[in-house]
N, C-alpha and C positions, 0 to 999 in steps of 0.2 A: 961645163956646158955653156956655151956662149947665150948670152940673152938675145933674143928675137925682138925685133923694132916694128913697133906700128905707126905709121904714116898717117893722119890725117888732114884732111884735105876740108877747110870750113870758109863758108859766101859772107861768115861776120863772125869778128873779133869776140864779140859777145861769150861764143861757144867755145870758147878756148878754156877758159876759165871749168864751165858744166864739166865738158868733157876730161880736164887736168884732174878732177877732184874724183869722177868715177874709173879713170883711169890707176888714180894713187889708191882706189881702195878693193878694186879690183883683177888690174895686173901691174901689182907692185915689183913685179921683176921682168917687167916690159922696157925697153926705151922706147919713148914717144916722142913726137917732133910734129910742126904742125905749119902747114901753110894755109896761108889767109889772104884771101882775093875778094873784094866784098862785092866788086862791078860783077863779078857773076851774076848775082839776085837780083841786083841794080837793072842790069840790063833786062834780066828774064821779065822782072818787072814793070819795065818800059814800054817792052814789045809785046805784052802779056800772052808771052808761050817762049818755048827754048829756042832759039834762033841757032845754025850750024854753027856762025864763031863763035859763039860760046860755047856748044857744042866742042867744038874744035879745042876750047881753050881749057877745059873740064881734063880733055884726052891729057893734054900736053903737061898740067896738074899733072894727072896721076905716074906720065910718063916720068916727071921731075924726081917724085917721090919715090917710085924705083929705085932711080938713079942713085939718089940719097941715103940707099940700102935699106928702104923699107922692105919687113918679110909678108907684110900684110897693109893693105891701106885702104882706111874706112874713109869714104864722103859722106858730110856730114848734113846736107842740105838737102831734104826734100824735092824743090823745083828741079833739080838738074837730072835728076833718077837715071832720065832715059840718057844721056850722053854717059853715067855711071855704068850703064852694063857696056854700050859702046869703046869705051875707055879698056872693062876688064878682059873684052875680047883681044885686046891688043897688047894686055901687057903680062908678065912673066911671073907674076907674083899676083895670089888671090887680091880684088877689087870688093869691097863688100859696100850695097846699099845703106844708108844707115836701117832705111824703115821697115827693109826685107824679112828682119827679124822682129817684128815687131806685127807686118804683114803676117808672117808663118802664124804667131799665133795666136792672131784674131782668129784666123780661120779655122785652129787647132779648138778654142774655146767656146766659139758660138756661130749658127747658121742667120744668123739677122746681125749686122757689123753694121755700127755706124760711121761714118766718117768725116771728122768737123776741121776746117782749117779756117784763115784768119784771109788768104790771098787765093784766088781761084789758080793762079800757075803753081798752086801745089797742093789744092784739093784734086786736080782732075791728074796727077801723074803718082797722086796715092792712090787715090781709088781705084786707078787702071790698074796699079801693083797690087793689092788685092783682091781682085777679081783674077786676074793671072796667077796668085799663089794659089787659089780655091782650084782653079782647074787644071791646077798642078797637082794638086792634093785631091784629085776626082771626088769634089764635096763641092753641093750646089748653096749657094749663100743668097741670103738677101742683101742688097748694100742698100744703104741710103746715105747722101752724102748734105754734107750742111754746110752751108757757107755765112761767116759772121759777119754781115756786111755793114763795112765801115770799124770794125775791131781794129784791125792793122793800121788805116790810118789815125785811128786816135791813138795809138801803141805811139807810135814815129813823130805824135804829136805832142808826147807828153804827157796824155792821159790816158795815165796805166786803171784809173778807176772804171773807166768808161769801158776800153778793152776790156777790162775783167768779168764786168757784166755781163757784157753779151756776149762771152765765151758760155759763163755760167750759166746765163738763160738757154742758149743753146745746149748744155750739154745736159739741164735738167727737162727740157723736153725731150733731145732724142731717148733717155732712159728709160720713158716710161716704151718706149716699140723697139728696143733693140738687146741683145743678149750681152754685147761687147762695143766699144766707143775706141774708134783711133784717133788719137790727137795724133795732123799732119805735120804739125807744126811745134817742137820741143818748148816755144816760148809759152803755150800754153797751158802746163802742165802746173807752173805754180797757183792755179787757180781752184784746180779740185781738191787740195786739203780745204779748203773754205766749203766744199757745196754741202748739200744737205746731206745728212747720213743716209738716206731712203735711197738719193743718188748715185752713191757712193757703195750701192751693194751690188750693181753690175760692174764687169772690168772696167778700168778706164787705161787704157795702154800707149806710154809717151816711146819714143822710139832712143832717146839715146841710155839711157841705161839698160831696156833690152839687149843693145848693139851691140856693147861693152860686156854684158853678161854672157854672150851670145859668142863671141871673141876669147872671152877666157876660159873656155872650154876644148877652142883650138889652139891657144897661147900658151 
């Protein structure tokens, strides 16, 4: 039986690395291949929302990684989501969200979801995708959505100490009013082995090893 190849499609080199190591442990008889454009985010980030050439340039990714003979291809980046489903209307082979699966089952686990990101061009294009799964899944949800301001640019700045604080202050106040926590953003995930255990007793759900979980069940 010939092995199936998954395409991914990531806004920073960073994630190349996350994603090799949950790909090597859990579709070890995948082929995987990866393109890396970082002006994607760069840009979403400038103009702070998705502008159409990127839009445009999201499509033409996904369209490359077809080509490439991917049977499946995951984007990896949050901000672009909405040009992610625009892209999968157009191409011949399944396009998967990364956070979609990760969306599914905030909503599958709790009716109060909270939602924490680090850059507002990718709090408001999660949050709009969970609100969408819920009424996909005819289940009425509470959101509340939290934004860490000023985390990202101390991330970009160097100070990963600083970032890390006020992820964790953030993610120890929304626990105490929500059922489930979606981290928007995968950079933030190495922060909650550190929070307090009292914290740590509702979900906290990072979206790429869902993604990847979520894939080897179709792979």
């Amino acid at each position: 039986m010939q092995k199936k190849t998954l395409g991914l499609i990531h806004t920073s080199a960073t994630l190349v690395p996350v994603f090799l190591e949950l790909c090597t442990a859990h579709l070890p008889n995948v082929n995987v291949f990866n393109i890396v454009d970082d002006s994607l985010i760069k840009q979403v980030i400038a103009n702070g929302e998705l502008t159409p050439g990127v839009a445009r340039r999201v499509v033409n990714h996904v369209g490359a990684a077809e080509a490439a003979g991917a049977d499946h291809i995951l984007v990896t980046c949050s901000s672009i989501g909405a040009a992610v489903e625009q892209a999968a209307l157009l191409t011949g082979v399944p396009v998967w969200r990364v956070d979609q699966p990760m969306a599914d089952r905030a909503v599958r686990e709790g009716t109060r979801i909270g939602v924490v990101a680090t850059l507002p061009t990718t709090l408001q294009p999660t949050s709009d995708l969970v609100r969408r799964r819920a009424i996909a899944a005819g289940k009425t949800i509470e959101l509340e959505s939290v934004l860490c301001e000023g985390a990202f640019e101390a991330l970009m700045g160097g100070d990963s100490a600083t970032h890390d604080k006020k992820v964790a202050d953030a993610l120890t106040s929304l626990a105490s009013r929500v059922d489930v926590i979606v981290l928007a953003q995968a950079s933030m995930a190495r922060v909650v082995e550190a929070l307090d255990p009292s914290v740590k007793k509702i979900a906290i759900l990072s979206s790429p090893a869902i993604a990847i979980q979520q894939l080897a069940t179709v792979l």
